[in-house]
C-alpha positions as CSV (number, residue, x, y, z in Angstrom):
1,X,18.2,-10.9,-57.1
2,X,18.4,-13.6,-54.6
3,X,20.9,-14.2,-53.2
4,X,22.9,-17.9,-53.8
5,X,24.1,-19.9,-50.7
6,X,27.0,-20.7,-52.7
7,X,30.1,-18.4,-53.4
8,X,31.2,-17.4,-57.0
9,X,34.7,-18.9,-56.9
10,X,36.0,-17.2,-60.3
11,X,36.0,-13.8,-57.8
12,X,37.7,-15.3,-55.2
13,X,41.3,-15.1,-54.4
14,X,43.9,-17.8,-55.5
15,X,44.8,-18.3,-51.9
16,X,41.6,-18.9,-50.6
17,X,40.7,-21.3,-53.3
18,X,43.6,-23.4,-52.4
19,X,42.7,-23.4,-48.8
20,X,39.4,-24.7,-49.9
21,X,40.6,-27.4,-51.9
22,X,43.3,-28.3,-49.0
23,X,40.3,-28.8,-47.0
24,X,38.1,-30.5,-49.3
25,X,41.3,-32.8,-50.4
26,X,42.6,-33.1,-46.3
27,X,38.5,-33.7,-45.2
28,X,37.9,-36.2,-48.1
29,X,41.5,-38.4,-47.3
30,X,40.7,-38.3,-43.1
31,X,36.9,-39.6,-43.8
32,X,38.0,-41.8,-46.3
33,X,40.5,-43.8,-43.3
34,X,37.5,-43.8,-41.0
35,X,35.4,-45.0,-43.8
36,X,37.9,-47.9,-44.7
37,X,38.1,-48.7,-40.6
38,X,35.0,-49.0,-39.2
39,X,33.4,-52.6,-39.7
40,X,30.4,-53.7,-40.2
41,X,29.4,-54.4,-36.9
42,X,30.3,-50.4,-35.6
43,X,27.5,-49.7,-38.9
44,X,25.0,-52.2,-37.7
45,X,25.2,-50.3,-34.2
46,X,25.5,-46.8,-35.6
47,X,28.6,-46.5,-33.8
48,X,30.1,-45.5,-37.6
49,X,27.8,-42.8,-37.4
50,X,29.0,-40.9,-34.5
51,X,32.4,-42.1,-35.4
52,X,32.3,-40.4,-39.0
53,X,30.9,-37.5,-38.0
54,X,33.1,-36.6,-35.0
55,X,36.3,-37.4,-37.2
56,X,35.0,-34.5,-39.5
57,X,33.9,-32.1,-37.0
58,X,36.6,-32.1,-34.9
59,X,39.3,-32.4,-38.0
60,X,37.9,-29.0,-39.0
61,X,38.1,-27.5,-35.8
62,X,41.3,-28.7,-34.9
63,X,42.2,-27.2,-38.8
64,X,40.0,-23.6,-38.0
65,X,42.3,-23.6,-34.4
66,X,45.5,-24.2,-36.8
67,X,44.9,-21.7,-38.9
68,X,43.6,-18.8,-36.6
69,X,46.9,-19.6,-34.9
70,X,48.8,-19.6,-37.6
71,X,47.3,-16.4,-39.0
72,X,48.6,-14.2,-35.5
73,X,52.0,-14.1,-37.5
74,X,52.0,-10.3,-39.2
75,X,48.7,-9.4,-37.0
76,X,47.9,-6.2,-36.8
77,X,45.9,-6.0,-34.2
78,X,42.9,-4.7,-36.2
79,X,39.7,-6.0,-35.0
80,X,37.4,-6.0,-38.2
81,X,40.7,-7.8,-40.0
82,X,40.9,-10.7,-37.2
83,X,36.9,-11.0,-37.8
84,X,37.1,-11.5,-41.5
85,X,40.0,-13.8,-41.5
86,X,38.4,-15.7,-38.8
87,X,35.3,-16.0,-41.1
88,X,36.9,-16.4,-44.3
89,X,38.8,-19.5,-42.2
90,X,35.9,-20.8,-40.8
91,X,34.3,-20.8,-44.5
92,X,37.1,-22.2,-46.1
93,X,37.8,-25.0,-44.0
94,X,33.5,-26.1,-44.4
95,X,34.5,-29.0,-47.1
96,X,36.3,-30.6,-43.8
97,X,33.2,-30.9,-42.0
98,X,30.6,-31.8,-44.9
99,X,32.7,-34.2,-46.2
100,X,31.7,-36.8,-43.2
101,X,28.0,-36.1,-43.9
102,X,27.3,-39.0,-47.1
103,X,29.4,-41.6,-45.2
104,X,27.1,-41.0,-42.1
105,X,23.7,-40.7,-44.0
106,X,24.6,-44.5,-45.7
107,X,26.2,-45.5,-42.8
108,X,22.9,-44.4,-40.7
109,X,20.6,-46.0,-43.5
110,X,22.4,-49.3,-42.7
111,X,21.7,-49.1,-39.3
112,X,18.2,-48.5,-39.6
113,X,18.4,-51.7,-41.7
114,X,17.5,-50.4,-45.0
115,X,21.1,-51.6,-46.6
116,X,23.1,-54.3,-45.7
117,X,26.3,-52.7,-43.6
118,X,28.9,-53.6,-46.2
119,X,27.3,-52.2,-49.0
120,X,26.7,-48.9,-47.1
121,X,30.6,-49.0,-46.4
122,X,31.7,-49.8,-49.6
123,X,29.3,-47.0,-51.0
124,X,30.7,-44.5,-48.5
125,X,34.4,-45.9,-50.3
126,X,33.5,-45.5,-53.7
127,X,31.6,-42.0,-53.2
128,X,34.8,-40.8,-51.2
129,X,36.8,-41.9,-53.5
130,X,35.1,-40.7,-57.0
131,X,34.9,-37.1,-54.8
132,X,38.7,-37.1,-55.0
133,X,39.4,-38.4,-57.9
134,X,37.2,-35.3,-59.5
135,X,39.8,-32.9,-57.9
136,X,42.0,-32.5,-61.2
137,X,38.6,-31.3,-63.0
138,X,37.6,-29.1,-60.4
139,X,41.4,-27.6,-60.5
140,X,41.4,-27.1,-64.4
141,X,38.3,-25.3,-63.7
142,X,39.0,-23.4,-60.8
143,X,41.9,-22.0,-63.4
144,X,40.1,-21.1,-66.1
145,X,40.6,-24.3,-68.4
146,X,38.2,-26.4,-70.0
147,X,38.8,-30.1,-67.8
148,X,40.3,-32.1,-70.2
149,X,41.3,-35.7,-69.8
150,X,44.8,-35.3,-68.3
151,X,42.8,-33.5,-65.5
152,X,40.5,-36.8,-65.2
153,X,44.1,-38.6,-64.9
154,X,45.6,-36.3,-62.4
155,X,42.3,-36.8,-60.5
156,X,42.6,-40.3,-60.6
157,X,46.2,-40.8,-59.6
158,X,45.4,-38.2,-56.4
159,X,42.5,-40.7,-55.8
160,X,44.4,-43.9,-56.0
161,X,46.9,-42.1,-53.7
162,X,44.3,-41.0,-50.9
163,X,43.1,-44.7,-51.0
164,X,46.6,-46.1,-50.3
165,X,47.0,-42.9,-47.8
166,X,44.0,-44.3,-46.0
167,X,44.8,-47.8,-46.0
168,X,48.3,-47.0,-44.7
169,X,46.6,-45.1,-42.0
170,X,44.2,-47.5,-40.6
171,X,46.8,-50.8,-40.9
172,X,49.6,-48.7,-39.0
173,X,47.3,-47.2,-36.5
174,X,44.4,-49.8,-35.9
């Protein structure tokens, strides 16, 4: 049987499903500031490009750097244990890094001029944005529940708050 690029997450542990959705929830919110940010004008020169993605790579390796810290509390000094907790935090901390990757494809389709920048932009919002707000379904499921519409809510209200999150972010800080 082949075998599928994507983990089974009903056999992984509770704690390493919640660092996942930390990192899919923390990458989402930081791309979603720089995504609110840059202006038209960085899109129409590709500097939102380079801008998106380097905001996503290094957030997850200044997360991976974190955690590898953070994980020397209680170390044993056991070399094959260090190697799978520094895989298992590299792996968990990937939604960081991908989730730059369908701002900078727009926001690179803009600059080749096949989209007018502020559509691009305010596709790259909305996508964040909806990729958020789908977090209260994924968590149901992740549990073991059907989603249900108060999972839809939660989602929504977690959205709404990343929004205002990264709105906050880029009026106190640009």
């Amino acid at each position: 049987m082949p075998r599928s690029r994507r983990p089974d997450l009903s056999t992984f542990p509770v704690d390493r499903l919640r660092d996942r959705m930390s990192s899919y929830i923390y990458g989402n919110i930081t791309v979603l500031a720089v995504a609110i940010a840059v202006g038209p004008e960085q899109i129409e020169h590709g500097a939102a490009v380079l801008t998106v993605l380097a905001t996503a790579v290094l957030t997850y390796l200044a997360h991976v750097l974190s955690h590898l810290v953070a994980h020397t509390i209680g170390d044993t000094g056991d070399d094959d244990e260090h190697r799978e907790t520094f895989g298992a935090i590299m792996r968990d901390a990937n939604p960081i890094a991908t989730s730059g990757l369908i701002p900078a494809v727009l926001y690179a389709v803009a600059w080749a001029d096949w989209l007018p920048a502020q559509w691009a932009q305010t596709a790259a919002i909305v996508i964040l944005v909806v990729r958020i707000g789908l977090v209260g379904v994924f968590l149901q499921r992740f549990s073991g529940r059907r989603p249900s519409f108060l999972g839809l809510w939660g989602g929504i209200v977690l959205a709404a708050l990343a929004f205002v999150i990264g709105l906050v972010k880029v009026v106190l800080t640009h």
